[in-house]
Structure formats: C-alpha cells, structure tokens
N, CA, C and O of each residue as an XYZ file, in Angstrom:
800
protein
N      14.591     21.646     -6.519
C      14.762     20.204     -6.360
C      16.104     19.784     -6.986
O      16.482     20.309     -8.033
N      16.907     18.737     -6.283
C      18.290     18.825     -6.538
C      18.729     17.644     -7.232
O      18.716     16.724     -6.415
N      19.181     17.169     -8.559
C      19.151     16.184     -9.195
C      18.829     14.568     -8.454
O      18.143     13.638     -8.877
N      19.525     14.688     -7.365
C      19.464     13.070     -6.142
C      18.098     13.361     -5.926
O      17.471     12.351     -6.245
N      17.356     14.221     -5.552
C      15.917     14.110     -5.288
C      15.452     13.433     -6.318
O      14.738     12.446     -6.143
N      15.783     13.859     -7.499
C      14.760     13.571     -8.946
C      15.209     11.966     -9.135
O      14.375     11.153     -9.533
N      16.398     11.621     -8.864
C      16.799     10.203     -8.823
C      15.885      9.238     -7.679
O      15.337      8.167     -7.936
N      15.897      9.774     -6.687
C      15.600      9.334     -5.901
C      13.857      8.819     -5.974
O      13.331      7.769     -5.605
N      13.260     10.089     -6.632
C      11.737      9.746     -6.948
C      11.210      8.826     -8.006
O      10.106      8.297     -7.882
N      12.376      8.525     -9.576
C      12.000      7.862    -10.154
C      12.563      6.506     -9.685
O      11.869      5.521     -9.938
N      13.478      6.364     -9.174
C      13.810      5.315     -8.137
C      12.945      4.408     -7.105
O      13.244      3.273     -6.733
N      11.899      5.102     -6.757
C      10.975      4.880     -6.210
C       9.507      4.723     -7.052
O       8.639      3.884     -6.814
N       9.477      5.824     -8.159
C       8.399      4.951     -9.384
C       8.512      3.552     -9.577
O       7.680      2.663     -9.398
N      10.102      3.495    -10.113
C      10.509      2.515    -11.231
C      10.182      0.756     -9.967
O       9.622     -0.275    -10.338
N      10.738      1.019     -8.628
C      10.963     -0.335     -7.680
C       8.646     -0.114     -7.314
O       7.977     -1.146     -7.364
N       8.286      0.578     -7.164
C       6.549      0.219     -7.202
C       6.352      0.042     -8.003
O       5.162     -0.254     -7.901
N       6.726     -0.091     -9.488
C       6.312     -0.558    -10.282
C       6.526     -2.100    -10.398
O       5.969     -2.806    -11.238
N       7.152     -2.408     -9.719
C       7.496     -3.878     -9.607
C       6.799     -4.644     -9.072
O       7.129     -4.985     -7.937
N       5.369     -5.309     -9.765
C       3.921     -6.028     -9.292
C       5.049     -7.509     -8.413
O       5.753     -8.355     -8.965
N       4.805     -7.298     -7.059
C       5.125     -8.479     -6.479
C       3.740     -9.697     -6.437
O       3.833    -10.860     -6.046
N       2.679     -9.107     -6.887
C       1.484    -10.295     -7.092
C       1.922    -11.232     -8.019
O       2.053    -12.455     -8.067
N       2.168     -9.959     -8.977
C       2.441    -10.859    -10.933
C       3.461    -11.571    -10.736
O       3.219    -12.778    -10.736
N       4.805    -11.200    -10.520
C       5.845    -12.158     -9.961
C       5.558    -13.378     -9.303
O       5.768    -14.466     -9.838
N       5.031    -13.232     -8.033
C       4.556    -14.595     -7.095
C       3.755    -15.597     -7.910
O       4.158    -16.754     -8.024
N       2.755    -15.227     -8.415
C       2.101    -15.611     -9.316
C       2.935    -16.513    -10.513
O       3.186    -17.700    -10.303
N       3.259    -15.972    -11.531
C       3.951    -16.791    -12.191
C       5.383    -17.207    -12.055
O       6.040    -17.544    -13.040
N       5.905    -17.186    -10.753
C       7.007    -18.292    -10.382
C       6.319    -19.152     -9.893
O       6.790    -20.266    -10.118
N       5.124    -19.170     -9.139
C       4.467    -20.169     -8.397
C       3.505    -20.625     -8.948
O       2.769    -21.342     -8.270
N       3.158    -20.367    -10.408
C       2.701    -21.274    -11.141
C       0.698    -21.160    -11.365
O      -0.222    -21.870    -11.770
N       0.945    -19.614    -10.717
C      -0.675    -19.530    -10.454
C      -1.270    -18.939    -10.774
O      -0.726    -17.885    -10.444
N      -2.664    -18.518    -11.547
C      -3.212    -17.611    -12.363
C      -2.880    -16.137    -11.876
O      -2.610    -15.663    -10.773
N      -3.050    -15.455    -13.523
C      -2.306    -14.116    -13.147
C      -4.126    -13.171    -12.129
O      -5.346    -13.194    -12.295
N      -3.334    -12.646    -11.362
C      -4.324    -12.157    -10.275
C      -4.792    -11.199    -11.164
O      -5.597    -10.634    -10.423
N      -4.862    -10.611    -12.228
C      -4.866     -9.633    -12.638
C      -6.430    -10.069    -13.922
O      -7.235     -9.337    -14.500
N      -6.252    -11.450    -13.899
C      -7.766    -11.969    -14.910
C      -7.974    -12.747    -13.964
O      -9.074    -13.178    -14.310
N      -7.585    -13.594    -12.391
C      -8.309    -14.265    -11.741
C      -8.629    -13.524    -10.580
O      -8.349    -12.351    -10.329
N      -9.497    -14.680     -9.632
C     -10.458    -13.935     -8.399
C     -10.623    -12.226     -8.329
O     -10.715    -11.858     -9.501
N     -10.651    -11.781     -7.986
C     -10.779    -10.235     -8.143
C     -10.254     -9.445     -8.931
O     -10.728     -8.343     -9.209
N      -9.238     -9.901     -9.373
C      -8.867     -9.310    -10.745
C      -8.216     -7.474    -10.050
O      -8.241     -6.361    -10.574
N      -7.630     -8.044     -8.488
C      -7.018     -6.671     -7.920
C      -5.294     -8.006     -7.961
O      -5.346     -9.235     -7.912
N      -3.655     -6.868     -8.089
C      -3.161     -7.545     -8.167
C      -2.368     -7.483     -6.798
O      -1.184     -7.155     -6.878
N      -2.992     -7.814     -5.324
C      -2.485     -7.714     -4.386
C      -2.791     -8.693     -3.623
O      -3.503     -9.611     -4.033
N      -2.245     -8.648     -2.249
C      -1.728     -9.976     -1.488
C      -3.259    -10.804     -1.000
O      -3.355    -12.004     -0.739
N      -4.538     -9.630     -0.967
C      -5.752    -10.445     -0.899
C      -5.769    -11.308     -2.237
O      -5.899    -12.527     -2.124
N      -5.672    -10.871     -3.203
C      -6.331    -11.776     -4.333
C      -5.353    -12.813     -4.695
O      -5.620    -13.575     -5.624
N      -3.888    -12.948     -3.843
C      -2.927    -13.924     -3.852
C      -3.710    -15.032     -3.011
O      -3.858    -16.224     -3.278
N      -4.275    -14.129     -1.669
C      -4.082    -14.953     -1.079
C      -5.857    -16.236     -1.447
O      -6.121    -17.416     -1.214
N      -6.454    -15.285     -1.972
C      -7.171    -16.402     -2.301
C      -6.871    -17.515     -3.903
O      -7.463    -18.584     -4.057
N      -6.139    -17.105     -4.639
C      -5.900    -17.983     -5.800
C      -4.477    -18.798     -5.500
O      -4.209    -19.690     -6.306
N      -3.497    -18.554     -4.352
C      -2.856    -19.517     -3.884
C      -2.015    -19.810     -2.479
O      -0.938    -20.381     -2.309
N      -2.934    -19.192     -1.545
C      -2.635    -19.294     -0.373
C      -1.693    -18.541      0.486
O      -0.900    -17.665      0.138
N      -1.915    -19.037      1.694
C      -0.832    -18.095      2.421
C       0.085    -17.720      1.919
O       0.302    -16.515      1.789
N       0.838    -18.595      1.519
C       2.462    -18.723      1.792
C       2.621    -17.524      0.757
O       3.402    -16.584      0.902
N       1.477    -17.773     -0.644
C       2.057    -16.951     -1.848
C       1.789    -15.172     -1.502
O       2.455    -14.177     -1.787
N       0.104    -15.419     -0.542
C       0.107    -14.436     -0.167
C       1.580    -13.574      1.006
O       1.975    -12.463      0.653
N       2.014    -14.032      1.893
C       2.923    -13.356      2.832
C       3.797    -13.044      1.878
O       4.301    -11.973      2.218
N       4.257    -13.407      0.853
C       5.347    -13.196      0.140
C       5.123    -11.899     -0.906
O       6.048    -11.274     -1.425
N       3.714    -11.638     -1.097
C       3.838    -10.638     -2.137
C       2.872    -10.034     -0.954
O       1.924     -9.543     -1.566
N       2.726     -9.895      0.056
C       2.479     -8.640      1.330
C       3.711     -8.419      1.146
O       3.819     -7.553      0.277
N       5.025     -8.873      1.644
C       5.746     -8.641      1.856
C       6.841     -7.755      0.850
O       7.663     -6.945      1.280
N       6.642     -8.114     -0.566
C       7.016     -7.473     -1.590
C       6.828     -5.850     -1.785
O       7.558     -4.877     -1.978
N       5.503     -6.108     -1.632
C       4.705     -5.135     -1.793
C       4.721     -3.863     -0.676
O       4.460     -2.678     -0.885
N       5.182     -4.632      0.777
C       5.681     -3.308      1.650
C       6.842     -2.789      1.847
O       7.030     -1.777      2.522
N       7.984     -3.645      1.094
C       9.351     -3.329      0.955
C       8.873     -2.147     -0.496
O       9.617     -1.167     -0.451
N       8.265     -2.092     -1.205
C       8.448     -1.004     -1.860
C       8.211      0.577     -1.462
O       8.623      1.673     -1.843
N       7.384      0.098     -0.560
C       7.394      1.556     -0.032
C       7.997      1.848      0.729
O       8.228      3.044      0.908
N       8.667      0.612      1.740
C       9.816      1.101      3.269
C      11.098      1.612      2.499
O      11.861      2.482      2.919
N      11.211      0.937      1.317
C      13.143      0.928      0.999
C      13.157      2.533      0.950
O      13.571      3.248      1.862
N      12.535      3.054     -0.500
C      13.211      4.279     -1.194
C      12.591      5.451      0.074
O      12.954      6.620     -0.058
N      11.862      5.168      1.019
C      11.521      6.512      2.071
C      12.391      6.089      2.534
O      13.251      6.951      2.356
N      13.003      4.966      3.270
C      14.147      4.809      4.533
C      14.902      5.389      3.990
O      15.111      6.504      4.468
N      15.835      4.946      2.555
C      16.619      5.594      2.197
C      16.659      6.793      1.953
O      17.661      7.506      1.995
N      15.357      7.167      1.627
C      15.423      9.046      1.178
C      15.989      9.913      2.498
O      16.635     10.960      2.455
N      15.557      9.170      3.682
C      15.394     10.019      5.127
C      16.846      9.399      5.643
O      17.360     10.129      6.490
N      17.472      8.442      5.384
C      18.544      7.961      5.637
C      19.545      9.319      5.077
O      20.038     10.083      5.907
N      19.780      9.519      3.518
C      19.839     10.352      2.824
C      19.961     11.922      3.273
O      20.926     12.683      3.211
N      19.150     12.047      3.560
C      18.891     13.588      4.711
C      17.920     14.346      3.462
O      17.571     15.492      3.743
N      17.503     13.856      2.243
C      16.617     14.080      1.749
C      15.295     15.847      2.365
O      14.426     15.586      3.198
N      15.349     16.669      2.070
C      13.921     18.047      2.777
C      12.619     16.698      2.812
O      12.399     15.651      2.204
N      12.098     17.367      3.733
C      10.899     16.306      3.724
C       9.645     16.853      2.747
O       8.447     16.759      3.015
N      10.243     17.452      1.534
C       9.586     17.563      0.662
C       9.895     16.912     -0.673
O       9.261     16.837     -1.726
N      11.027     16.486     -0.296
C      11.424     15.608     -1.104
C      10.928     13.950     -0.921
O      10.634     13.099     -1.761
N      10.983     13.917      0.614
C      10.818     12.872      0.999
C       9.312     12.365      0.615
O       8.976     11.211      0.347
N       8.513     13.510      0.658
C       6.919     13.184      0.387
C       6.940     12.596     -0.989
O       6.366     11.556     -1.311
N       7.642     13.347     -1.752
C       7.532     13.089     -3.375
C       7.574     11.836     -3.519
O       6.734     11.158     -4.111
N       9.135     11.226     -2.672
C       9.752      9.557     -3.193
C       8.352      9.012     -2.492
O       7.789      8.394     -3.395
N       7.278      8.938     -0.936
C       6.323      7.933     -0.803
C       5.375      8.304     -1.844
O       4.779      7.274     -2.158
N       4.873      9.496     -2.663
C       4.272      9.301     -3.316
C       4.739      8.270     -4.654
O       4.114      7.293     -5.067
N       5.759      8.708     -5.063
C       5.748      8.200     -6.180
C       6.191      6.392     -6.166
O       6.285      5.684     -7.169
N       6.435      5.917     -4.563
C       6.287      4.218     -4.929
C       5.213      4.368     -4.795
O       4.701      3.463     -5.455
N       4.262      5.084     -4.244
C       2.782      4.059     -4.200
C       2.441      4.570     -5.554
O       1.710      3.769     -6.137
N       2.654      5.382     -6.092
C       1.878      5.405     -7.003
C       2.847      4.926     -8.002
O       2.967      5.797     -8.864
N       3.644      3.826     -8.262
C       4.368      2.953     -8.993
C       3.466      1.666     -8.816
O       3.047      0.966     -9.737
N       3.262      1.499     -7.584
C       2.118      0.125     -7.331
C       0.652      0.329     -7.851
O      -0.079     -0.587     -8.227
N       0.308      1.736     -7.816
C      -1.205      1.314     -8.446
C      -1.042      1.383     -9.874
O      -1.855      0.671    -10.463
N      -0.124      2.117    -10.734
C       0.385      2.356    -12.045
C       1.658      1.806    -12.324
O       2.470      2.555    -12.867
N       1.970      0.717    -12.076
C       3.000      0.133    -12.630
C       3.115      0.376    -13.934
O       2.154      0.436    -14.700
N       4.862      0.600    -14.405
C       5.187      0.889    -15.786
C       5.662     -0.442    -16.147
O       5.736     -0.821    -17.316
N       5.984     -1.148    -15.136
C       6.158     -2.553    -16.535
C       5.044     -3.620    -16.214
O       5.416     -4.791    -16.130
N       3.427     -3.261    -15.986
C       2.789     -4.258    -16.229
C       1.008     -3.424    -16.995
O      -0.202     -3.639    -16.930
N       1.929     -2.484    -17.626
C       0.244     -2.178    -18.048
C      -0.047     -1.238    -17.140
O      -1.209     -1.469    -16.804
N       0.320     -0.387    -16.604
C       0.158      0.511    -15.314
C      -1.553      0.131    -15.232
O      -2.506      0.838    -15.558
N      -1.524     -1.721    -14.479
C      -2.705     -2.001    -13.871
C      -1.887     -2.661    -12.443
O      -1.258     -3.720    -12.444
N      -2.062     -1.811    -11.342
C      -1.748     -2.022    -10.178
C      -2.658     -2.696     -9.533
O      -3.711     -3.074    -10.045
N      -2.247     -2.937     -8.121
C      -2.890     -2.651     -6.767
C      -3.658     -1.814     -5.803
O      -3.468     -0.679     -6.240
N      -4.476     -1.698     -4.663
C      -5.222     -1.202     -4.595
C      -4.352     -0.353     -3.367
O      -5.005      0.519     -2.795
N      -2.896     -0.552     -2.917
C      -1.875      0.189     -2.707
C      -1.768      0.061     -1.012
O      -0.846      0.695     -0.499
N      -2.811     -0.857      0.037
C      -2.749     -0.507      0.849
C      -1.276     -1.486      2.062
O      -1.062     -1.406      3.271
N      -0.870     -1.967      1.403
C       1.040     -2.595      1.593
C       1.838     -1.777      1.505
O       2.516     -1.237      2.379
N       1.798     -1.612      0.245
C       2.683      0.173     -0.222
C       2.882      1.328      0.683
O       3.802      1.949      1.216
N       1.489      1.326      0.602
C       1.628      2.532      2.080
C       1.863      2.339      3.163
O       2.216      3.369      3.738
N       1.840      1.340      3.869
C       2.362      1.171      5.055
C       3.511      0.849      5.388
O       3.931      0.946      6.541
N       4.486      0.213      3.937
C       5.806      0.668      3.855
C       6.357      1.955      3.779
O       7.447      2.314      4.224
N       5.346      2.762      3.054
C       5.553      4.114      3.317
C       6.038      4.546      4.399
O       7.191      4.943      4.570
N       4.735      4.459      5.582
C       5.000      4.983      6.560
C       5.836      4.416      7.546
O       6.123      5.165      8.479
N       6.211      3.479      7.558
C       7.013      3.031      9.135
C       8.635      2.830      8.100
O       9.556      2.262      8.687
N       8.896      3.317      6.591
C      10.005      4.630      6.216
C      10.064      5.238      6.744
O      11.204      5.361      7.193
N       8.988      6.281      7.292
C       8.976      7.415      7.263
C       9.011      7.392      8.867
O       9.316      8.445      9.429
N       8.782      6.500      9.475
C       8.704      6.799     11.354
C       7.895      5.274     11.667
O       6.897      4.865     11.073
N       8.496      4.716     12.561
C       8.233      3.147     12.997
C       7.314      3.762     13.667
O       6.597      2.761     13.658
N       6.833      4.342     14.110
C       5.860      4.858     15.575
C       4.657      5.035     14.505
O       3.593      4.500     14.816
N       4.727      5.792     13.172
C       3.474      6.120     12.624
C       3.404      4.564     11.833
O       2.201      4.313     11.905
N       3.873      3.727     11.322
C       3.742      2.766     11.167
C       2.991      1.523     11.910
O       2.222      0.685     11.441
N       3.572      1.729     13.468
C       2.502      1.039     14.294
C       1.804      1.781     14.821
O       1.612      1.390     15.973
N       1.171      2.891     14.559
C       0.274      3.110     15.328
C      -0.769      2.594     13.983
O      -1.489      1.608     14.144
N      -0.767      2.984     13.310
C      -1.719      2.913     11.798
C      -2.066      1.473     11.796
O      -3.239      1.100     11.849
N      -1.115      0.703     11.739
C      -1.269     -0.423     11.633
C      -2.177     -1.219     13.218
O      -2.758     -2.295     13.359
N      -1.991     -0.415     13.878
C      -2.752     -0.477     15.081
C      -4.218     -0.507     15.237
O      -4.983     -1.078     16.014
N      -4.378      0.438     14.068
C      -5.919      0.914     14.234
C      -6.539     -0.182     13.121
O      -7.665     -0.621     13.355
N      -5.577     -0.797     11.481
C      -5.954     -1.609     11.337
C      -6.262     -3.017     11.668
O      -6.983     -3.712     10.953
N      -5.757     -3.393     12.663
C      -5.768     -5.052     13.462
C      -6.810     -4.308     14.255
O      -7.770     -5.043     14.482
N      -6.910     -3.409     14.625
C      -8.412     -3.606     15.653
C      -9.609     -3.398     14.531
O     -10.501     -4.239     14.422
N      -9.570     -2.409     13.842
C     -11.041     -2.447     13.006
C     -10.944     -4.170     12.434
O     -11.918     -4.916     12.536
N      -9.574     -4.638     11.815
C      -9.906     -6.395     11.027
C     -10.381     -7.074     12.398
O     -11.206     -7.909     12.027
N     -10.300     -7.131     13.552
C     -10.653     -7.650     14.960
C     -12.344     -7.259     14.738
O     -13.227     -8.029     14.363
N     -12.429     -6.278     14.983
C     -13.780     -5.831     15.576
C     -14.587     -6.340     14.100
O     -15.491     -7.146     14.321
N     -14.415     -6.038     12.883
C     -15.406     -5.891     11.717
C     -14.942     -6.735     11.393
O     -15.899     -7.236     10.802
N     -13.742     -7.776     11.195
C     -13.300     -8.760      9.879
C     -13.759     -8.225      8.626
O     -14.112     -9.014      7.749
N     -13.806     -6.830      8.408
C     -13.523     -6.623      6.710
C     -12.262     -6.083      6.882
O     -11.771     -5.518      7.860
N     -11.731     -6.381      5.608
C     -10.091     -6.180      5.309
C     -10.340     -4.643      4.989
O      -9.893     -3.691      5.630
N     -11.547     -4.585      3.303
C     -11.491     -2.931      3.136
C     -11.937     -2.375      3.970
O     -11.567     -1.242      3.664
N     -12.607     -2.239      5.052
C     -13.057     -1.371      5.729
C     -11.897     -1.317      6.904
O     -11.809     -0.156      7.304
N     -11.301     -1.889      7.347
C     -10.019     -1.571      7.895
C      -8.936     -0.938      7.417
O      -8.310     -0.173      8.150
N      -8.645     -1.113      6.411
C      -7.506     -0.340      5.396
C      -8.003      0.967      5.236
O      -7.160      1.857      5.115
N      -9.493      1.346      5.205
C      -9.952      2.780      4.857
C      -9.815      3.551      5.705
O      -9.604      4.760      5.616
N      -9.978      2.602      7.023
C     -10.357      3.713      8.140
C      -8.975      4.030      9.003
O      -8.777      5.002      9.732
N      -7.910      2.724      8.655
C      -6.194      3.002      9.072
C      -5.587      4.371      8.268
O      -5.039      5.407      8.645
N      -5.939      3.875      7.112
C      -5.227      5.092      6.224
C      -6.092      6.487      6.153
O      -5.500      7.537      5.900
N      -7.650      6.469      6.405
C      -8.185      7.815      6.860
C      -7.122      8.975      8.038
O      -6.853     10.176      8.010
N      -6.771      7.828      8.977
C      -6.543      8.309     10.336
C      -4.973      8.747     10.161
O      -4.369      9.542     10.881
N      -4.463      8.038      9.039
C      -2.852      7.895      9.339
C      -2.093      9.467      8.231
O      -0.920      9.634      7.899
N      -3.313     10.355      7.929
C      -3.068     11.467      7.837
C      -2.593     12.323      9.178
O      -1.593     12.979      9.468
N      -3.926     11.946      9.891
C      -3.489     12.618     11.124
C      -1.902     12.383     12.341
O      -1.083     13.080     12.940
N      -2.211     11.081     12.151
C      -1.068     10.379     12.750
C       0.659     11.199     12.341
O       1.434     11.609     13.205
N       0.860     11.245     11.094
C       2.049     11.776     10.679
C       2.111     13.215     11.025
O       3.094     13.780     11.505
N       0.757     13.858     10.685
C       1.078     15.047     11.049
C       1.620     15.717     12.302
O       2.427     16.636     12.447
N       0.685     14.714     13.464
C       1.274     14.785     14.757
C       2.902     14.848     15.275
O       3.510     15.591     16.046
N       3.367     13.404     14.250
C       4.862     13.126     14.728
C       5.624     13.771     13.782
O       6.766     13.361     13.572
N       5.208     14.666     13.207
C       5.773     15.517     11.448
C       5.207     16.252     11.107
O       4.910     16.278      9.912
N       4.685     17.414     12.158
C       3.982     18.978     11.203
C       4.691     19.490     10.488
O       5.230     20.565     10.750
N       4.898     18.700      9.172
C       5.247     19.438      8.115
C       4.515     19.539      7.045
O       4.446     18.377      6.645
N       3.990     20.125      6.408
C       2.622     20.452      5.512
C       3.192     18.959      3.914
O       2.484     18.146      3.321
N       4.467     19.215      3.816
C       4.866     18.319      2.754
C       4.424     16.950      3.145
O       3.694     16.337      2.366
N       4.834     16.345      4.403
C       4.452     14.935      4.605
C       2.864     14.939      4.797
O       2.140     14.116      4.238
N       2.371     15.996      5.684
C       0.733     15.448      5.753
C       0.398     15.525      4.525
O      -0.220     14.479      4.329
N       0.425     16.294      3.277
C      -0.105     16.527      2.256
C       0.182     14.993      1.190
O      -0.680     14.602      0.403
N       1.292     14.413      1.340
C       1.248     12.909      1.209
C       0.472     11.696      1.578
O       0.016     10.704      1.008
N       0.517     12.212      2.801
C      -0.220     11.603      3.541
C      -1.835     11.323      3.280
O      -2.586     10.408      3.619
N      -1.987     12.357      2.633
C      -3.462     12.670      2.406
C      -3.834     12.621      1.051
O      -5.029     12.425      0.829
N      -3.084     12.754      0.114
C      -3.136     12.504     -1.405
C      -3.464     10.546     -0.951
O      -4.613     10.105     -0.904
N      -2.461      9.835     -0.727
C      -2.348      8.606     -0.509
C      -4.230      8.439     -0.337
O      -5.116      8.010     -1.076
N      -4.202      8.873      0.669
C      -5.744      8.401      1.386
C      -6.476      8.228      0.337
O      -7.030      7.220     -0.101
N      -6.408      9.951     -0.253
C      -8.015     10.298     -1.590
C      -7.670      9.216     -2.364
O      -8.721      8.760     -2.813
N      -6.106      8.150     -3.001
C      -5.907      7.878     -4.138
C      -6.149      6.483     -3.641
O      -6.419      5.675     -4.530
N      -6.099      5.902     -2.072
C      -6.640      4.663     -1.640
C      -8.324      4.447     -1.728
O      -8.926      3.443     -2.110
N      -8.724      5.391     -1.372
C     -10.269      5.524     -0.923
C     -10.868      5.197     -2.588
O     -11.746      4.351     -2.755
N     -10.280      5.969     -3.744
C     -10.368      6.161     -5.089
C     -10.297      4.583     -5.321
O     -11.352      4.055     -5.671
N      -9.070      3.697     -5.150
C      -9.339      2.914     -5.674
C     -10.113      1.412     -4.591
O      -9.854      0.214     -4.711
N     -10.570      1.731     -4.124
C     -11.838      1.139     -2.861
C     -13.017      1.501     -3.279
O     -13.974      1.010     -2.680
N     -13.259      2.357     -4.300
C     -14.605      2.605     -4.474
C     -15.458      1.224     -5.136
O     -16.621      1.472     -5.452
N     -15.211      0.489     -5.257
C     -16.296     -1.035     -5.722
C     -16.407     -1.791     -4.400
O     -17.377     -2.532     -4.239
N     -15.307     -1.637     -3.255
C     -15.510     -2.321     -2.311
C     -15.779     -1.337     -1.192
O     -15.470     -1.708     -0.060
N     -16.432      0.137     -1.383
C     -17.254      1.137     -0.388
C     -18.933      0.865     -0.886
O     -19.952      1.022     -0.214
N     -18.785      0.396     -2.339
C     -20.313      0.240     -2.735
C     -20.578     -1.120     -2.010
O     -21.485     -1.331     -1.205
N     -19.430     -2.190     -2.528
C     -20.197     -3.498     -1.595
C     -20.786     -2.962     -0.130
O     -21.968     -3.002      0.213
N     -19.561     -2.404      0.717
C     -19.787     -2.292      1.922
C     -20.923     -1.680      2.255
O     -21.435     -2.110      3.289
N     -21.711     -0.456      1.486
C     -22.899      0.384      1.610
C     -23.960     -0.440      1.504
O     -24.996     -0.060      2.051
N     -23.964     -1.950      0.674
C     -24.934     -2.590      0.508
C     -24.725     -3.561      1.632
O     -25.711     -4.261      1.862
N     -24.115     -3.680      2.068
C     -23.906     -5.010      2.677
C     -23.047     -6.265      2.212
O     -22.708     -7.137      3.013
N     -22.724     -6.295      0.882
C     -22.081     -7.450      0.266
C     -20.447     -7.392      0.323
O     -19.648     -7.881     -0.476
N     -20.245     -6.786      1.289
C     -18.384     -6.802      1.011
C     -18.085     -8.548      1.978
O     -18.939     -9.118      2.657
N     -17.267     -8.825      1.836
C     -16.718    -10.221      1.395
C     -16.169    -10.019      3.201
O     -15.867     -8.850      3.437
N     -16.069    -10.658      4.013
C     -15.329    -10.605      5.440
C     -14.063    -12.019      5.562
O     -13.975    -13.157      5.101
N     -13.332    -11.233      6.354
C     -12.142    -11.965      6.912
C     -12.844    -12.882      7.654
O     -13.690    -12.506      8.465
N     -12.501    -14.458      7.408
C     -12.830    -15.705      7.759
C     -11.681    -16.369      9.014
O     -10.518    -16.345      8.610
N     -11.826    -16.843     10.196
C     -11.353    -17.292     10.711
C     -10.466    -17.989     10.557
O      -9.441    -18.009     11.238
N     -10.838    -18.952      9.248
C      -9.348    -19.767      9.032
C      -8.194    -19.043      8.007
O      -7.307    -19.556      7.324
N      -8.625    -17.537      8.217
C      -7.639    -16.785      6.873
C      -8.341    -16.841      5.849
O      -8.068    -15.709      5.450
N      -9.002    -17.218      5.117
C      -9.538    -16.672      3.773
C     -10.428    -16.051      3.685
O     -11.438    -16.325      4.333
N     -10.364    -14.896      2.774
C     -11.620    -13.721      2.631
C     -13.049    -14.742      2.674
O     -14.170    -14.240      2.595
C-alpha cells in the first residue's frame, strides 16, 4: 500500500466523520438528534425533529461523504483495493465519527455515496431497488436492508473484483448490524412506516 493510498483512506475516515445531522442541527437551531426522536444521527431523525428542508440537507451531507473520497480515489487511478479501503473507511467515519463521540449514523446515505463513487450504474440500480421496496412497503428500514443486501451483488456484476465485493459486503453485515432494533421492530410488527405526507 503506497503512502497516497494511506492518505487517501484517512482522508476519507477523517470527512465521515463529519456528522452532517449534528451540524444541521445546531446551525438550525434544533435538538441534537443524537438525545432527540430516535436518538439515530441521520437524515430520518432530522427529518422528524425539523423537517424537510433540514432533513435534504444532511441526506445530502451525508452522501457527499461517501461520493467525494471514492470519486476521487478512482479519479486518482487508485488498485481497487485501495479503492475498497477509502468506501470503507468513510462509512465507517459516519457510523464512528472521531469528532463526535464515535456515535454515528446508521450509514445508509454514506453508502450510497459510496457506490454511485464507485459506478453511477451501481448507484442507480441500488437505489432502484430502494424506491420500489419504500413504494411497495413504505418502511424506510426495510428498504435500505434489502437495497444494500442486493447491492453486494450488483457491484460484483459491474466489478468482479473480490476487493470491491468484499466492501461491498462488509458495508451490508455493518448496515444490517446497526438495523438490528429496527429488524426486531419489523419482526414484531412495530417498525414505524413512511407516511404520505413525508413523515415517518
């Protein structure tokens, strides 16, 4: 591994570590997501303690961390074993942030900046499969589980390279990992559904 790789990966820690909830949040004046409504610090729990607007803005935060440092890694000419390293290590800057208490997010923005870094085609297709499961089910987690289940396969297709699927698939176990309170709602029945007018 060649010093720009190693730059390149904590480069990509250090910018996921950058809670775009906590930010939105206290420029906009609104409880920290992190002790209010769900107490997850991502664009759902924005979007219920202060609305759209605050929510699109820290979606949006939150998927520039994972598009920048892969575009650039692959921009770069980066081995795509390098490249796996930098998507691992923003998402896992967002669920372990170093400047907020490494208490993250539940990472599923992150990763999909990940991937449409890594190839616009695996980006929409993933994201494809999530607007139809939020269509068909209106649960948010159960769409995010079953996009990012699939979007192992997806990369591998457009990228048999054992380094990216193996990213690909760490991501999943470390999404699914932190979904486990909202796989128990869902097993019971009590997970929370996407509401017509936008709010969980």
């Amino acid at each position: 591994m060649s010093f720009i790789d190693i730059l390149f990966i904590v480069g990509a820690y250090l910018l996921g570590s950058v809670s775009s909830a906590i930010i939105v949040c206290r420029l906009m004046g609104l409880p920290d997501p992190r002790s209010g409504g769900s107490g997850n610090p991502g664009a759902t729990n924005v979007l219920r303690l202060g609305g759209k607007k605050a929510a699109a803005i820290t979606l949006l935060g939150d998927s520039l961390k994972g598009f920048v440092p892969v575009f650039l890694a692959m921009t770069a000419g980066l081995p795509e074993s390098g490249i796996a390293l930098v998507g691992l290590a923003a998402f896992l800057g967002h669920l372990y942030p170093l400047f907020f208490g490494f208490q993250g997010g539940k990472g599923v923005a992150t990763a999909f900046g990940v991937y449409f870094g890594l190839d616009w085609r695996v980006g929409i297709l993933v994201m494809m499969v999530w607007i139809t499961m939020a269509l068909v089910t209106r649960i948010s987690s159960l769409s995010a589980l079953v996009s990012m289940t699939l979007a192992t396969l997806v990369v591998w297709y457009f990228h048999p390279s054992g380094a990216l699927a193996i990213m690909a698939a760490v991501i999943t176990v470390l999404l699914i990992w932190r979904h486990k309170e909202n796989i128990r709602k869902l097993l019971s029945g009590e997970e929370s559904r996407i509401s017509k007018r936008g709010k969980p």
